[in-house]
N, C-alpha and C positions, 0 to 999 in steps of 0.2 A: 570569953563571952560567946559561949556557942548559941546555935539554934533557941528558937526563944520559947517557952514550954507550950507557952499561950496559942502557939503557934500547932503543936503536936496536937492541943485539943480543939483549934477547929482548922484543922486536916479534912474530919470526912466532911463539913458544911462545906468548904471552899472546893472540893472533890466534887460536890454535885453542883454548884454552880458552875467550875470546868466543864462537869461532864454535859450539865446543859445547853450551855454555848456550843459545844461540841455539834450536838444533836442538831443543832437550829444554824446551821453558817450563812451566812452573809457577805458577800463580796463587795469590795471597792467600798464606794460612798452609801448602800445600804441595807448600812447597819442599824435597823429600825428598829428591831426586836433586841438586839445588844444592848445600843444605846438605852433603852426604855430600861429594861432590867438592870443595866449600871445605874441608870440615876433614882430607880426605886430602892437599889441595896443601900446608894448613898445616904435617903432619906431616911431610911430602915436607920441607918448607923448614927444618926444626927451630927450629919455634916452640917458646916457653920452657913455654906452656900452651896447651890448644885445650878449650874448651867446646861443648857442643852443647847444643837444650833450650833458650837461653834467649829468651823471648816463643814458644813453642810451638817454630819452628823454626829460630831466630837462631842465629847461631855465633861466638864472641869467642874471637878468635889474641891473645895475649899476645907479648910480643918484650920482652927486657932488653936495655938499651946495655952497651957496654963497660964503662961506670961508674954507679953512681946518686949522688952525691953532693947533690944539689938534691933528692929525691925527687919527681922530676917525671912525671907521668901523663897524656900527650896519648888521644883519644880518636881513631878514623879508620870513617867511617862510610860501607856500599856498602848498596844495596836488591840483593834477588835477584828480586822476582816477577815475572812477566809480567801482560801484558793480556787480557784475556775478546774477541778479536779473531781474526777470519782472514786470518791473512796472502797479501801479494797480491805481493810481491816478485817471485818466480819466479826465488828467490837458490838454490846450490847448496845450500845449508845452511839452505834457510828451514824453516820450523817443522813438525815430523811429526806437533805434535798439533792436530787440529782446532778451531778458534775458541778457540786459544790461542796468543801471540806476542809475541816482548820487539820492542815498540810504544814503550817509554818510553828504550830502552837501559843497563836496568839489567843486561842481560848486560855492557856496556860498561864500566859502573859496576864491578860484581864482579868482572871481569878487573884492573881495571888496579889493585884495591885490592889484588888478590892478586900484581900486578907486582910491585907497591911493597914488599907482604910478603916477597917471596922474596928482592929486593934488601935490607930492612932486616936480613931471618933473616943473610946473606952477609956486612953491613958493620959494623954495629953498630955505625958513627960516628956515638952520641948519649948521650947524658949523662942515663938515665932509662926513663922504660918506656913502649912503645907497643903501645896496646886497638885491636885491627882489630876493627868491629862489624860483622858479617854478615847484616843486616837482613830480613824474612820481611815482608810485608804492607804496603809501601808506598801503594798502590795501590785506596784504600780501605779499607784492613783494620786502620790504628792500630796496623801491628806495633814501630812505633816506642814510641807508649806503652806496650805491653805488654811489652818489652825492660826498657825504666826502672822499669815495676810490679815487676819480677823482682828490682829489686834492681841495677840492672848498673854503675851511676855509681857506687853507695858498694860493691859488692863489687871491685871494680877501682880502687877511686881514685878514678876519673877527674877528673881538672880540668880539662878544657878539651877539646871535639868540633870537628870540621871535618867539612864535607859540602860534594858537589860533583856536579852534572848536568851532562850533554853540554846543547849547546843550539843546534839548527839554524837557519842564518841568521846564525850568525858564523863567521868565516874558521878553519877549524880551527887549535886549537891555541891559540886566541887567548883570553881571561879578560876578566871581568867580576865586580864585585861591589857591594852595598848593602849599607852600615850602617844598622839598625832595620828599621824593619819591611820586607819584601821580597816574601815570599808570604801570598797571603790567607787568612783563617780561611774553613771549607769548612764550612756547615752546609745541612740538609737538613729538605724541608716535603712533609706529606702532608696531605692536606684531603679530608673528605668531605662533602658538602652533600648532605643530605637533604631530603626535597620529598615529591609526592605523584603518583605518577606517574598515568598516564590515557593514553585517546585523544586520538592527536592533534588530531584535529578537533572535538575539546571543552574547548580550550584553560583554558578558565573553571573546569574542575572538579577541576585541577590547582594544584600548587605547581612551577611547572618551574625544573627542577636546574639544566637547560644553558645558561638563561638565567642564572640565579645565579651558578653559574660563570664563565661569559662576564663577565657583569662584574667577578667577583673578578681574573677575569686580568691585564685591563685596569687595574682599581683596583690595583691591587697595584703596577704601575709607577712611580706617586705617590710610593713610599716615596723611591726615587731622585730623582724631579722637585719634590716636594715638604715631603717630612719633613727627609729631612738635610741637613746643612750643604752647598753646593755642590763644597766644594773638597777635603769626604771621598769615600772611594769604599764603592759599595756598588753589587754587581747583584744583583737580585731574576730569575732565570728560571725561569718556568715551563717544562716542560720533557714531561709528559705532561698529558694531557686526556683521561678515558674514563669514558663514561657506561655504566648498565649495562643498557641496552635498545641494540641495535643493528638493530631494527627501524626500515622508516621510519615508522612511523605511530603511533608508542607515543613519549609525553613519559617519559623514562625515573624513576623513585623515586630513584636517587641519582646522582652524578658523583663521580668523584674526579680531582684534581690533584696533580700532582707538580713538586721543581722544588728549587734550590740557590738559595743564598744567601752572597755572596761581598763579605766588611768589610775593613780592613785597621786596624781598632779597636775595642777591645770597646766603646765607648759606643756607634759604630754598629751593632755586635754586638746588642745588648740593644735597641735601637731598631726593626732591622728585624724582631725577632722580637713586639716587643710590637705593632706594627703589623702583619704580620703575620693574629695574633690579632683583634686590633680591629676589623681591616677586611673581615674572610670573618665574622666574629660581625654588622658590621653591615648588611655587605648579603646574609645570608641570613636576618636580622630583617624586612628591608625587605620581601622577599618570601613572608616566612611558612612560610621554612623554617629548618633549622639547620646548624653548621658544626662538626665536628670535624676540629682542627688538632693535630695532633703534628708538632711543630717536635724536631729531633736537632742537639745541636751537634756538629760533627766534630771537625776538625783547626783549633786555636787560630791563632793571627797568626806566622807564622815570622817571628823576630826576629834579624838579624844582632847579636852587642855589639861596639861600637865601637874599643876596641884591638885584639881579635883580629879584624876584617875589617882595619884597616889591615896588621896583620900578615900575613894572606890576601894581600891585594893587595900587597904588598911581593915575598912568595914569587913570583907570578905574573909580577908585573912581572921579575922576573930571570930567568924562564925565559923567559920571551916577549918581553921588550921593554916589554912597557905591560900597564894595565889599565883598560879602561872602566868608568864606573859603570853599572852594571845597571839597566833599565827596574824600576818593578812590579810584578809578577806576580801577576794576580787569578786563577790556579790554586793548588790546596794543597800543601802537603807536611811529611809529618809526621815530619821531621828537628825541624820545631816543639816538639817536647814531648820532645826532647833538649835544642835550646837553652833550655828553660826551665826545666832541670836545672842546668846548666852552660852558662857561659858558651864562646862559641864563633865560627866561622862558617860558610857555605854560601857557594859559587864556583859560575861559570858557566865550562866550559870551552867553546869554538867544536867542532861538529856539520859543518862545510861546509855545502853549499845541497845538503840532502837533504830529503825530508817532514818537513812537522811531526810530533813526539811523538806518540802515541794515533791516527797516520793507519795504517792498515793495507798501504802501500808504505813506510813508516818502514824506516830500517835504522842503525846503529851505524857511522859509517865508523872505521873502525881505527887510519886515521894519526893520529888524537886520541890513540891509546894513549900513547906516548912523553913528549906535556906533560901528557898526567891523571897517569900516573907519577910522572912527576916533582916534581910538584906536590906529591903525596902526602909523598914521601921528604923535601919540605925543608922543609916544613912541621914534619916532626918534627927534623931535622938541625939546622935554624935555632931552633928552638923552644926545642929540649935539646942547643946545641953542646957535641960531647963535651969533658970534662973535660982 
């Protein structure tokens, strides 16, 4: 069961509605112009219902099969935001709005969910009903959780979500997936160390920040090299450093750091946060100052469940031929706090050998569209064969 033909001939419509989302990005919660255009294409397609509104600017297309006899409820889930980046392409279509650009290919993602919608609107070869989720705030903004706060699993049904990324570096069109855990939990540390600032040149009459820091940085490393078990994972990065004298001659009164934190298990989870703590408390004791930590948890452990990714990769493998098992992925994604709603999966579809995600030459190559389509439709065809 390869690629689905239907799919070959609207290529180039699905190509301009990518390339337009493209053109138009939107960041975080809005996605105003997105949104709008997803629930006009919905309506264009004669979805059975279209919501807007939900998680601030999310949008859920409803679709009935031919028949409901099972009452069955798949879920299908696209991000719409773009990246806080300036695009460097020098694409005909690249971004009009300044230090803003679909960087991740969630125009990609939206297109081809809306592929798949207009082919399911047309066929209605399935046995049940299918929740197209139109996703707001991917991208650091937990529009994922704020979707399911809204209510969206138990207002719809839902029993079961599937989520799916482009992924550059595999051969387009080609799939990959992991059962359990897959992407990592995404949390976030702010530290301030306070001291007692002074001239430089009277080092003694000081509590100095940048030292203290300096070593929290370093100390902080430990947690990976020393605390946790070898064979878990967990990166501790610091990731800013800024003192608040930018004189040369002045020991600055405070420093603050900044920096992520990346598990792929809450004991690790809870480890590196209490260490963390521990370790800025006691080497700014050492030196006779103090540390104020506020540690933020983000986005939890994206957890594949194990029949439906075999199910995933069953789908794939018949569109494509095969399916790889997918590396780990110590980036976030909060398709997370869908699967831990409902049970489900997330797929890697092949990107070609284009820029990584989040690089500001990134681009969405197109010929992906045809097997992410696809992928979509049989998912739910296979899932809820009609009656």
């Amino acid at each position: 069961m390869p690629v689905k033909n239907r799919f070959a001939e609207l290529q180039k419509e699905i190509t301009a509605w990518r390339r337009d989302i493209h053109e138009n990005p939107e960041i975080l919660f809005e996605t105003h112009r997105t949104s709008a255009l997803v629930a006009q294409k919905l309506e264009e397609f004669g979805c059975d219902e279209i919501t807007t509104g939900i998680g601030r600017t999310g949008v859920v297309g409803v679709i009935k099969g031919k028949s409901d006899t099972a009452g069955k409820v798949i879920g299908l889930r696209a991000d719409m935001d773009a990246l806080p980046i300036h695009e460097a392409t020098g694409l005909d279509y690249a971004s009009k709005t300044p230090n803003a650009m679909h960087a991740c290919g969630h125009d990609g993602h939206t297109a081809m969910l809306l592929g798949a919608a207009k082919y399911l609107a047309e066929t209605r070869n399935f046995d049940g009903t299918v929740v197209l989720i139109f996703q707001p705030a991917e991208e650091g903004g937990g529009g994922g959780k704020e979707m399911c706060d809204d209510g969206m699993m138990d207002r719809w049904g839902i029993q079961e979500v599937y989520g799916m990324h482009n992924w550059p570096g595999r051969p387009i069109g080609d799939f990959a997936i992991r059962s359990g855990a897959f992407f990592a939990a995404t949390d976030q540390f702010d530290i301030t160390f306070e001291g007692r600032g002074g001239h430089a040149a009277k080092p003694q009459e000081t509590v100095d920040t940048t030292v203290m820091a300096a070593q929290a940085v370093l100390a902080l490393q430990t947690i990976a090299s020393r605390n946790a078990d070898p064979v878990e994972q967990v990166v501790v990065s610091v990731t800013s450093f800024e003192t608040s004298s930018k004189a040369f001659n002045v020991i600055p009164q405070r420093v603050q750091i900044k920096g992520t934190v990346r598990t792929m298990s809450k004991g690790i989870r809870d480890l590196a946060e209490t260490r963390i703590k521990d370790i800025c408390a006691g080497i700014s004791a050492t030196f006779g100052g103090t540390a104020d930590v506020t540690y933020h948890r983000g986005y939890p452990v994206m957890a594949n469940h194990q029949e439906q990714t075999e199910f995933a990769a069953k789908v794939a493998t018949d569109i494509s031929g095969g399916c790889d098992e997918a590396p780990l992925v110590m980036g976030g994604e909060d398709f997370a706090f869908m699967l831990e709603e409902r049970p489900g999966a997330y797929i890697l579809v092949g990107n070609g050998d284009s820029a990584s995600v989040h690089h500001p030459e990134y681009n969405f190559n197109d010929e992906a569209i045809p097997a992410g389509c696809s992928w979509w439709a049989e998912v739910v065809e296979q899932r809820m064969p009609a009656a």
